[in-house]
C-alpha positions in Angstrom: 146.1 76.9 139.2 148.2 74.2 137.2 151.0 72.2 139.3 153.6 73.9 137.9 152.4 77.1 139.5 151.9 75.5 142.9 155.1 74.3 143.0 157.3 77.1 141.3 158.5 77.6 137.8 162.1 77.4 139.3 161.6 73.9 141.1 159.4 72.4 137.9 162.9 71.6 136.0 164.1 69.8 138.9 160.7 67.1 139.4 160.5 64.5 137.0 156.8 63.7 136.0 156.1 60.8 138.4 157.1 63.6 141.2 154.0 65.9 140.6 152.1 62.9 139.8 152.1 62.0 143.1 152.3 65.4 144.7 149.0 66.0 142.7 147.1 63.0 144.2 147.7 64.8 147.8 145.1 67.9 146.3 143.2 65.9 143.9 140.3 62.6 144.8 138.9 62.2 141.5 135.5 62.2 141.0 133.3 59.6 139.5 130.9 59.8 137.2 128.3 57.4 136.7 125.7 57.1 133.4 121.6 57.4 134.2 119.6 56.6 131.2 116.0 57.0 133.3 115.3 57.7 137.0 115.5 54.2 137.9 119.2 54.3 136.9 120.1 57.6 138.1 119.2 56.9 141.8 120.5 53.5 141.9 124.1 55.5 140.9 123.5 57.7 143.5 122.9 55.2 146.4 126.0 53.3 145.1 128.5 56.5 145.9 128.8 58.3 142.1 130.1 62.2 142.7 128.2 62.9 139.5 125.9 61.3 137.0 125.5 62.3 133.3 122.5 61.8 131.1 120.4 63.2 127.9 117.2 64.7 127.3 114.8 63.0 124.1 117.3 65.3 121.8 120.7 65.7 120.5 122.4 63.0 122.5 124.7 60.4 121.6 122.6 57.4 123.5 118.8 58.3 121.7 117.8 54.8 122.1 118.6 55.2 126.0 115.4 56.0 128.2 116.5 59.5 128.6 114.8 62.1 130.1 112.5 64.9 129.1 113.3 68.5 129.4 110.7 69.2 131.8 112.3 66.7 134.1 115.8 69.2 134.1 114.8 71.0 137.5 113.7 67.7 139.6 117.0 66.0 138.6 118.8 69.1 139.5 117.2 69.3 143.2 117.1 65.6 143.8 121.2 65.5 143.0 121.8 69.1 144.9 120.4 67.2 147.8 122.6 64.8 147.4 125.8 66.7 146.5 126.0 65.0 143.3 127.3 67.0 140.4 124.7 67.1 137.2 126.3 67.1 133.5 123.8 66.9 130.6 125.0 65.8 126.9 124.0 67.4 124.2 126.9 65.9 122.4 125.6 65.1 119.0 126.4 66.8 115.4 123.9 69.5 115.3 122.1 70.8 112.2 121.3 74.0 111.3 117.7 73.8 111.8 118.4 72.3 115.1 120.4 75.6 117.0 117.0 77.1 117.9 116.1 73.7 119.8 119.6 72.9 121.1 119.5 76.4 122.6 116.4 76.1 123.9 117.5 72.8 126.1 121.0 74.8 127.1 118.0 77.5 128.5 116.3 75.0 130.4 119.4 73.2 131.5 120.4 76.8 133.0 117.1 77.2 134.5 117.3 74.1 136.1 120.8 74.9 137.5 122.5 71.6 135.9 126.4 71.9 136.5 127.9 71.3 132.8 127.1 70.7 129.6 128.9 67.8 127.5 129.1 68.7 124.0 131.4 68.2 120.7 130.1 70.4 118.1 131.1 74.2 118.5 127.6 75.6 118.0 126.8 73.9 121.3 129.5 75.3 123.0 129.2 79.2 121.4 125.3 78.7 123.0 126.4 77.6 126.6 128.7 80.9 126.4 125.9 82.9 125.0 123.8 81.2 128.2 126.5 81.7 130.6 126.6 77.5 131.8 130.1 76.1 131.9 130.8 73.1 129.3 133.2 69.9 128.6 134.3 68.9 125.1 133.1 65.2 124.8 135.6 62.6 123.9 133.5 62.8 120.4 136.2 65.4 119.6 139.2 63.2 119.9 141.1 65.8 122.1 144.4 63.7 122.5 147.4 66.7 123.4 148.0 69.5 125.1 147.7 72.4 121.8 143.7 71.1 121.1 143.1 71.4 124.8 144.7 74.7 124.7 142.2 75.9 121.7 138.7 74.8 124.1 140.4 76.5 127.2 140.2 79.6 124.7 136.9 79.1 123.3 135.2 78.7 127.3 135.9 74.6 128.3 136.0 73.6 132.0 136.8 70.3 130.9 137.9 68.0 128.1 136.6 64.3 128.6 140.3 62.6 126.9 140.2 60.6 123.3 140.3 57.1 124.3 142.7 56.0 121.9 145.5 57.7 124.4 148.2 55.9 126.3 148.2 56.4 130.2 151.7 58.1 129.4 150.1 60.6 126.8 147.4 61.4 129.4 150.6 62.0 132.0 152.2 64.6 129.4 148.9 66.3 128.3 148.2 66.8 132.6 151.1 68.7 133.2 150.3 70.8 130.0 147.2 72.2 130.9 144.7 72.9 133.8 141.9 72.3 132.0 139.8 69.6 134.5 140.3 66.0 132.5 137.8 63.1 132.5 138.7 59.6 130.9 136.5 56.6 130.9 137.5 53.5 133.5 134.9 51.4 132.0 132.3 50.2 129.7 131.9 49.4 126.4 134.1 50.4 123.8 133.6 51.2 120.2 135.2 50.1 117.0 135.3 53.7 116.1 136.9 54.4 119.1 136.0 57.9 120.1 133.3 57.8 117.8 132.1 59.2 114.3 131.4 55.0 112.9 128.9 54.9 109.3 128.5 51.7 109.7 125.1 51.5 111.6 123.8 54.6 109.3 125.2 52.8 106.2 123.3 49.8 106.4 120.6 50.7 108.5 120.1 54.4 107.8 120.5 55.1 111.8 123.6 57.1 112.1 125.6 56.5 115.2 126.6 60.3 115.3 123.0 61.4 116.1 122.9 58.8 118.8 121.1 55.9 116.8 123.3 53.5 116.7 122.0 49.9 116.6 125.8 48.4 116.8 125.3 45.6 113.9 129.5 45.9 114.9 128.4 43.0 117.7 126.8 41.2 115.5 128.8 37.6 113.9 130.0 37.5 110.6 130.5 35.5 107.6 133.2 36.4 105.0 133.2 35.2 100.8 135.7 34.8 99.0 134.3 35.8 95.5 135.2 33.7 92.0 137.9 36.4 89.8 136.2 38.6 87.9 132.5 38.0 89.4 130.9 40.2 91.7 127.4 39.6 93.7 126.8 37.1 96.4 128.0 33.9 94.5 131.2 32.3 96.6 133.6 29.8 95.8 134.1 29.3 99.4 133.0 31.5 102.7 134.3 32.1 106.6 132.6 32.6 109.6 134.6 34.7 112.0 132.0 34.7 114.9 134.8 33.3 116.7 137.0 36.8 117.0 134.0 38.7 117.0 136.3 41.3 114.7 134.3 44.5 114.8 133.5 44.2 119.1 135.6 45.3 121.4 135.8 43.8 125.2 135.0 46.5 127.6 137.1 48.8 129.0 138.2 47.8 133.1 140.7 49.8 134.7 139.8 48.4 138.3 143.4 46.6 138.0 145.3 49.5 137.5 143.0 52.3 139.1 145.6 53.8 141.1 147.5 54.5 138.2 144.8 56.8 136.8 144.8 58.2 140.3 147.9 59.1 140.1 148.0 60.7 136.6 146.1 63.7 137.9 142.9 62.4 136.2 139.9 64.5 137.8 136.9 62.6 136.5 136.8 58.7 136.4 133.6 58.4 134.1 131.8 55.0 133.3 129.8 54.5 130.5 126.4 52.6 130.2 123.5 54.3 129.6 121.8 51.5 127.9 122.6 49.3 130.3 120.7 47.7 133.1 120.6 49.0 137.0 122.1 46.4 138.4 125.8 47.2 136.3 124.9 51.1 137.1 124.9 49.2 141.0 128.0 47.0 141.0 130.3 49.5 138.6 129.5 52.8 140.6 130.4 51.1 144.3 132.9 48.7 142.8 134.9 51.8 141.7 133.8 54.0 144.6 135.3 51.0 147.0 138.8 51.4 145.2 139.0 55.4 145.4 138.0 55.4 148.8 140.6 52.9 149.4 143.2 53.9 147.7 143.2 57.4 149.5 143.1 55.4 152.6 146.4 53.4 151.7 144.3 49.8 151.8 143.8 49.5 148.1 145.7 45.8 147.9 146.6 43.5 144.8 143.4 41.1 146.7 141.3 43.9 147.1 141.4 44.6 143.1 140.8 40.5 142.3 137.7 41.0 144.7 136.5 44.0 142.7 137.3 42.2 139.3 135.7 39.8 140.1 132.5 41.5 141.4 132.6 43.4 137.9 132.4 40.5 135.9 128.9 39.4 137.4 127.4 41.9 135.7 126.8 42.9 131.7 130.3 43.0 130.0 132.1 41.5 126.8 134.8 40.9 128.6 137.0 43.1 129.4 140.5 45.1 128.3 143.4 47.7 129.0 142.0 49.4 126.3 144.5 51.9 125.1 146.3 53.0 128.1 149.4 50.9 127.8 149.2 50.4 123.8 147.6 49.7 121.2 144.9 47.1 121.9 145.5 43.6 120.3 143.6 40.5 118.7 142.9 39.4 122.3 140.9 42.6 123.2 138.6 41.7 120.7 134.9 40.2 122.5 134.4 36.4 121.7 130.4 36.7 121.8 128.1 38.5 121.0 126.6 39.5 124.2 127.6 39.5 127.7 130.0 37.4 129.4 128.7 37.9 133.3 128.6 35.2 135.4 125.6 36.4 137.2 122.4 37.3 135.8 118.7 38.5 137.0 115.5 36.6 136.7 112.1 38.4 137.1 110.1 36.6 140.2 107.8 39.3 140.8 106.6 42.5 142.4 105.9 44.2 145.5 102.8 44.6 146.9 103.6 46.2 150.1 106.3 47.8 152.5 105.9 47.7 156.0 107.6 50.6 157.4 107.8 49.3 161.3 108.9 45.9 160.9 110.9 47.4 157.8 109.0 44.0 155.6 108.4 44.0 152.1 105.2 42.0 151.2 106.1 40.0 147.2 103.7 38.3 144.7 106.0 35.6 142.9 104.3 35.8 139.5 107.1 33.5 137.9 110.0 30.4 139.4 110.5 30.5 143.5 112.7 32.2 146.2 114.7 30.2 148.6 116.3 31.3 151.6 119.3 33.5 151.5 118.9 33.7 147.4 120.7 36.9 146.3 116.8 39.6 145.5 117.2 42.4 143.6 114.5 44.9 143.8 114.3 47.6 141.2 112.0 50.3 140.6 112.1 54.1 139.2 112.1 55.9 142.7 113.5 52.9 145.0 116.5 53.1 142.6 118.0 49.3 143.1 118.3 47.5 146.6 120.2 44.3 146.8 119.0 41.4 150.0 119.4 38.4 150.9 116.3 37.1 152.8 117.0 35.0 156.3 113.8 34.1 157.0 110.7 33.8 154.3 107.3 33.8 155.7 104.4 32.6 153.9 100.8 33.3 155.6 102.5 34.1 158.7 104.5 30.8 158.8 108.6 30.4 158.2 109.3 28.7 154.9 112.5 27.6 153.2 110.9 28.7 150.0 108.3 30.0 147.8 106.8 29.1 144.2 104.8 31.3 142.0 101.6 32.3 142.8 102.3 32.7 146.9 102.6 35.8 148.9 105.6 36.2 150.6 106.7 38.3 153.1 110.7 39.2 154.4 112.8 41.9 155.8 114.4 44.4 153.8 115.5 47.5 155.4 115.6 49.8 152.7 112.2 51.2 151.5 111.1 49.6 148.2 107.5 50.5 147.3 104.3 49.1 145.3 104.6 47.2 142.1 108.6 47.3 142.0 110.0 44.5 140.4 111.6 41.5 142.3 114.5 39.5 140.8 116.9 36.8 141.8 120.4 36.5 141.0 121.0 33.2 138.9 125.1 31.9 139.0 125.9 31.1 135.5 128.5 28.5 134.1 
């Protein structure tokens, strides 16, 4: 039922926008969707509060360099997420050729066996097969859906949802909402493409790895010299040349709407979705509960001006390019443009070692340092495929039974953690960078 039926056709000419903006937010906690490229990933999102998680099989998905998951491994990501009343959304959102419908049906089949919620797709074919197979689907933001008519045509053809072209304003997103009742998703966060909502050559023109089959190897990040060629010549002689590594012209910053999340709240928004696939656990860890802290607390009333600094400011310790409004209040500008060509977090994780034991009574885990030291109260990450991602930091270090301020490679060292971790999981510490 759209707004204006709940609150009367007579009555809608008399609320202005904002009005059912914020009557909506009474009915409506968005959810939040979090990105698993491999198991690891997908239960660290889980443990950190996501209402849903998204991932790809080994086919027909727009991250094919991600881990991703095999199709066989449909029905134990189904159970372990119905378990945890998390929602399950597979992509299959890449062009799709002809001799590729038998095999792009057969995945819908399994994804239907295996009782996965949605599928995410852009090309039609994919969606004519989920109606065929009777499993509701989104239209990825790989179809630039940016008004109310072309969410209008999907609602016709069988959509549940339209994930919203990221080159629209918060204000467009505000006039599409009370246009239709399709479900909308937007992205809050993550990296953002040149090509905005997609369809970029670049990677498949000079590389031969096209970005619309999921191949992208983003030489867009990459620094760049410019020639200025002599008149009338042509080939790589230059009468003079420019490096612009210092605009980084073709990399965005990220996208981070912590700072103005409960203005997407209050659009009507009804899936908050992060992307990061590729990315390590630990930003799966930080972004998920960073944004799962400020929905919680915004519906509380407690959501402050600090509280967002704090939550910035957690977000920047892990991988980003700095970050940006993206489109939602405009057009993006030469300052939304990434200044290096990797990340900009002031935190980052150094490989010390791996577990060797967990003791369940004492709740202990027992750590080989292979590489560097651990000192008391250092920041540990531990990380493996079914421990997901736990975060300590150690009070007391014992080494052969004995309290020790700190440990060097090649000692055993023992500490409380009280979440499970198990055998040969990887140990890390968190390093402070300049």
């Amino acid at each position: 039922m759209t707004q204006i039926e709940l609150i009367g056709a007579d009555q809608f000419n008399q609320w202005n926008l904002r009005s059912i903006f914020k009557m909506r937010r009474l009915f409506n906690k968005p959810e939040l969707m979090a990105p698993a490229g491999d198991w690891t990933m997908l239960r660290t999102a889980v443990k950190a509060g996501a209402n849903a998680i998204y991932f790809g099989v080994d086919k027909l998905n727009m991250r094919a360099k991600a881990k991703n998951f095999s199709v066989d491994e449909l029905s134990e990501i189904s159970r372990f997420c119905r378990t945890k009343k998390v929602k399950t959304y597979l992509t299959l959102n890449t062009i799709v050729f002809e001799d590729e419908l038998a095999e792009a049906e057969q995945i819908i089949k399994a994804a239907k066996r295996a009782k996965i919620d949605r599928i995410i797709c852009s090309d039609l074919a994919v969606a004519e097969l989920c109606n065929k197979n009777k499993i509701p689907f989104c239209i990825s933001t790989q179809s630039s859906i940016s008004n109310s008519l072309s969410a209008s045509v999907y609602k016709r053809l069988g959509a549940v949802r339209i994930v919203i072209a990221r080159e629209c304003s918060l204000e467009e997103i505000k006039k599409i909402r009370a246009n239709t009742d399709l479900e909308i998703e937007a992205f809050v966060h993550g990296a953002m493409c040149i090509a905005v909502s997609g369809r970029c050559f670049m990677s498949h023109h000079l590389f031969g790895q096209s970005a619309n089959r999921g191949e992208c190897i983003q030489p867009c990040r990459r620094e760049y010299e410019v020639y200025d060629l002599p008149a009338g010549r042509q080939g790589t002689a230059a009468k003079k040349s420019l490096l612009i590594g210092d605009d980084y012209v073709l990399s965005p910053k990220d996208l981070c709407t912590i700072e103005f999340i409960d203005q997407l709240i209050e659009a009507g928004i009804d899936s908050f979705k992060i992307e990061g696939r590729k990315r390590a656990p630990e930003y799966v860890a930080v972004a998920v509960s960073v944004y799962r802290k400020a929905i919680d607390l915004y519906f509380k009333k407690k959501l402050t001006a600090e509280k967002k600094k704090e939550f910035l400011k957690e977000l920047e310790t892990v991988y980003n390019r700095g970050f940006s409004a993206g489109f939602y209040f405009g057009k993006p500008s030469s300052e939304d443009y990434a200044g290096v060509e990797g990340s900009k977090a002031t935190t980052r994780k150094v490989y010390v070692g791996k577990v060797l034991n967990y003791f369940k009574k004492p709740k202990a885990a027992h750590v080989l340092l292979e590489s560097g030291k651990i000192e008391l109260k250092d920041k540990i990450l531990i990380i493996g495929e079914t421990t997901g991602l736990v975060e300590i930091s150690p009070q007391k270090l014992f080494v052969n039974e004995k309290s020790v301020k700190s440990t060097s490679k090649g000692e055993e060292v023992t500490f409380i953690t009280p979440e499970l971790v198990r055998r040969n999981d990887k140990v890390y510490i968190v390093e402070q960078l300049n």
